[in-house]
Each structure stands twice: as structure tokens, then as C-alpha cells.
C-alpha positions in Angstrom: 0.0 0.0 0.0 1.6 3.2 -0.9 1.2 6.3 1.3 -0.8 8.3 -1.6 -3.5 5.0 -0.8 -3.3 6.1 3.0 -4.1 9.4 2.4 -7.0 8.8 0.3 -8.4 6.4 2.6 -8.2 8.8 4.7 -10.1 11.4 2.5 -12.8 8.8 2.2 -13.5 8.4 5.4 -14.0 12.1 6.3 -15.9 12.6 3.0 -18.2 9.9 4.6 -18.2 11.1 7.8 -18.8 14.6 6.1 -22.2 13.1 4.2 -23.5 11.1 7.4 -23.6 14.6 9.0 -25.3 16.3 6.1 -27.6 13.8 5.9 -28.4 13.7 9.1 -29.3 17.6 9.1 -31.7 16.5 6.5 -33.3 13.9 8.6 -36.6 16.3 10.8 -36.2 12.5 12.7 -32.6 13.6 13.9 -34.1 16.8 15.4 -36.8 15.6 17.0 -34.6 12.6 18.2 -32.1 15.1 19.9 -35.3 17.6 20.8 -36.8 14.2 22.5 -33.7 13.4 24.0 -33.3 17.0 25.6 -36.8 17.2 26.5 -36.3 14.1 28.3 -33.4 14.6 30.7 -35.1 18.2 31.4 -38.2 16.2 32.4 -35.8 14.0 34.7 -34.3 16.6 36.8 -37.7 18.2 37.2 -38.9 15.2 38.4 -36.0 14.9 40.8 -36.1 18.7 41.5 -40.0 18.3 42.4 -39.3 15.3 44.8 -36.4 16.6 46.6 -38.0 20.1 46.8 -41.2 20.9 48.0 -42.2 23.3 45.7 -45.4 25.4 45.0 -47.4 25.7 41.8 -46.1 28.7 40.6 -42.6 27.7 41.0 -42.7 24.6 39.0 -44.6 26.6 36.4 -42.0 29.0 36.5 -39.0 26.7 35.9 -41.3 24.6 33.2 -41.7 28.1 31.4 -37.7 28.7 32.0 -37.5 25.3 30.3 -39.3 25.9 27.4 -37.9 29.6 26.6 -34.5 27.6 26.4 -35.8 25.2 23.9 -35.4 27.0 20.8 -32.2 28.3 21.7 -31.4 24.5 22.2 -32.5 23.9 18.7 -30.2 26.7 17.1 -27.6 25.4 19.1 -27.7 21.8 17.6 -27.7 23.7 14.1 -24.5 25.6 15.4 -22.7 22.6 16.6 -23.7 20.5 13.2 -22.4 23.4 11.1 -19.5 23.4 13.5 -18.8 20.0 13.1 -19.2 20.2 9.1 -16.5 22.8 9.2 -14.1 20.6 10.9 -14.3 17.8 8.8 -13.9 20.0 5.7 -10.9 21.6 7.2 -9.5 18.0 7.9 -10.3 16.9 4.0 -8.6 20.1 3.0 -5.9 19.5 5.3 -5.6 16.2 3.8 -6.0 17.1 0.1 -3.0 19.2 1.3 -0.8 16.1 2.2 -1.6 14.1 -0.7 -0.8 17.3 -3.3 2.4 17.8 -1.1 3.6 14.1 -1.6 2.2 13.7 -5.4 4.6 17.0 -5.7 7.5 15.2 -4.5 7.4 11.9 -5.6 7.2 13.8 -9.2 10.1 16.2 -8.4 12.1 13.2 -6.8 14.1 10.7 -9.2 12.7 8.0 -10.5 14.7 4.3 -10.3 15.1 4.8 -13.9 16.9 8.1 -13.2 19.2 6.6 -10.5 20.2 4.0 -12.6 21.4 6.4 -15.0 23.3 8.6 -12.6 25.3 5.4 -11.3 26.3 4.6 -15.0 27.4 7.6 -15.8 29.3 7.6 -12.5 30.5 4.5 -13.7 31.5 5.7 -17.0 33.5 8.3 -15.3 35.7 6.5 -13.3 36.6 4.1 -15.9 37.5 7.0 -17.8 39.4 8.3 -15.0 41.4 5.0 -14.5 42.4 5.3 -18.0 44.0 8.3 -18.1 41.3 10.0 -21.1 39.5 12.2 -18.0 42.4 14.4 -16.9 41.9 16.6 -13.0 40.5 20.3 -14.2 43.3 22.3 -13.7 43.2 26.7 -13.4 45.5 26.5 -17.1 42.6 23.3 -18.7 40.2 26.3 -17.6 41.5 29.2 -19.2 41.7 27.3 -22.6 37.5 26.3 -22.0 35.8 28.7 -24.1 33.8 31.4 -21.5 30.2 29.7 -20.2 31.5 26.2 -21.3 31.4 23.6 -18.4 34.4 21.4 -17.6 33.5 17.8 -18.1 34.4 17.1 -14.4 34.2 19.2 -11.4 38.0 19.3 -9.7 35.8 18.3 -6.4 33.9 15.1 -8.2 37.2 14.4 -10.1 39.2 13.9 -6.7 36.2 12.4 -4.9 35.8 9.6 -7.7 40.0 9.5 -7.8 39.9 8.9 -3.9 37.2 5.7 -4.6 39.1 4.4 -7.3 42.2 4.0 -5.3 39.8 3.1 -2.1 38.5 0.2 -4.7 42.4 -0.2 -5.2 42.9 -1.0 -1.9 40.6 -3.1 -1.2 41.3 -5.6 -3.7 45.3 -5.6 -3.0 
């Protein structure tokens, strides 16, 4: 599995995460459900407000008006925290679609196998060329007889370091 796959699995599920919440803000059933569900622990603590506290008429019609003034405030708030909640998945899809345009940038800007292969024949090509003597060390008087803009064939630094792993191969096989 390559990481471009991880990243788009990951998409996927925020995307469906994304549409279960839309749909869900569709649904009237998933307001009344969290209306019901409200409603329901409000009803609770009144009930346990009632029978701890001995409480008049006009105070528990009082707090049961309190309660309902609050309702549609409680409705607007589950529209708030659904939109809420919609904006962080998008900003985590964006934040992924970020990623996977980051790594699709580098693996294209990065050497391909193909690419390598040709570096370490031409590398290869060099030395040889060195060990026989037709790739002579750039030198300041090889320079001033290069034409002006033309590029030595050889840095003097890449010329000594493949010299130095020549003689290191050298070495080794004495």
C-alpha cells in the first residue's frame, strides 16, 4: 500500500463522515430525536427537582416556562454545533488534500529508479574514464583554454572524490 493510498483512505472516510452529517441535518427525525432526547433529561431533573424540593405551583410553572424559553435556543444550538462539526471535517479533508498534493509534488520532483540508474552509469563511466588516463583533474590552465560559459566535463571536487574511490577500490582488492 503506498502512502498516496493512506491518504486517500483517509479522505474517504471524512468525505463519509462529512455526508452522514449532512444527511443527518436533512433527517426532521434527527431533530426531533435530539429535541426528544433533551426534552427528556429536562423532564428528569424536574422530576428529581420536584421530589427533593417541595415546591409550590407557581414555582414549577416558573421553571417549566424557563425550560421551554430555552428550547429553541437548544435547537439553534444543535444547528451551530452540526455546522461546527461540518467545518471541521472539511478543514481535515482540505488538510488532507494538502498532504496528498504535497507528496504527489514530491514523488514527481524526486528521481525515479530509472533516473538513478542512470546517474550510477554515468558515474560509472566516469571512473573508468578516469582509471584510463582519457579524463584528466581540471586544472586553473585546462580552464582558461575552456571557451567562457563552457562547463568542464568534471568538477576538480567530483574528479578527486571519484580518484579517492578508485584507489579506495584499489585498496581493497590488494
Amino acid at each position: 500500500m503506498d502512502f498516496i493510498d493512506v491518504i486517500d483512505s483517509e479522505i474517504n472516510k471524512l468525505q463519509i463522515a462529512r455526508d452522514k452529517i449532512e444527511q443527518a441535518v436533512k433527517d426532521p427525525n434527527w431533530y426531533a430525536n435530539k429535541t426528544y432526547i433533551m426534552v427528556n433529561s429536562v423532564t428528569k431533573q424536574l422530576t428529581e427537582i420536584v421530589s427533593t424540593v417541595d415546591m409550590d405551583k407557581d414555582d414549577l410553572l416558573s421553571e417549566f416556562k424557563s425550560v421551554l424559553d430555552q428550547l429553541p435556543q437548544f435547537v439553534g444550538s444543535i444547528c451551530s454545533s452540526t455546522k461546527d462539526d461540518l467545518e471541521a471535517v472539511d478543514k481535515d479533508i482540505l488538510t488532507w488534500n494538502r498532504f496528498a498534493n504535497l507528496y504527489r509534488e514530491w514523488t514527481s520532483t524526486n528521481k525515479t529508479p530509472a533516473a538513478i540508474e542512470e546517474d550510477v552509469v554515468r558515474i560509472e563511466e566516469k571512473k573508468k574514464d578516469i582509471k584510463s588516463g582519457s579524463l584528466q583533474e581540471p586544472s586553473v590552465t585546462s580552464g582558461r583554454k575552456r571557451k567562457v560559459g563552457a562547463r568542464p566535463p568534471i568538477t576538480l571536487r567530483r574528479y578527486r572524490e571519484l580518484a579517492e574511490e578508485l584507489e579506495s577500490d584499489e585498496d581493497s582488492e590488494a
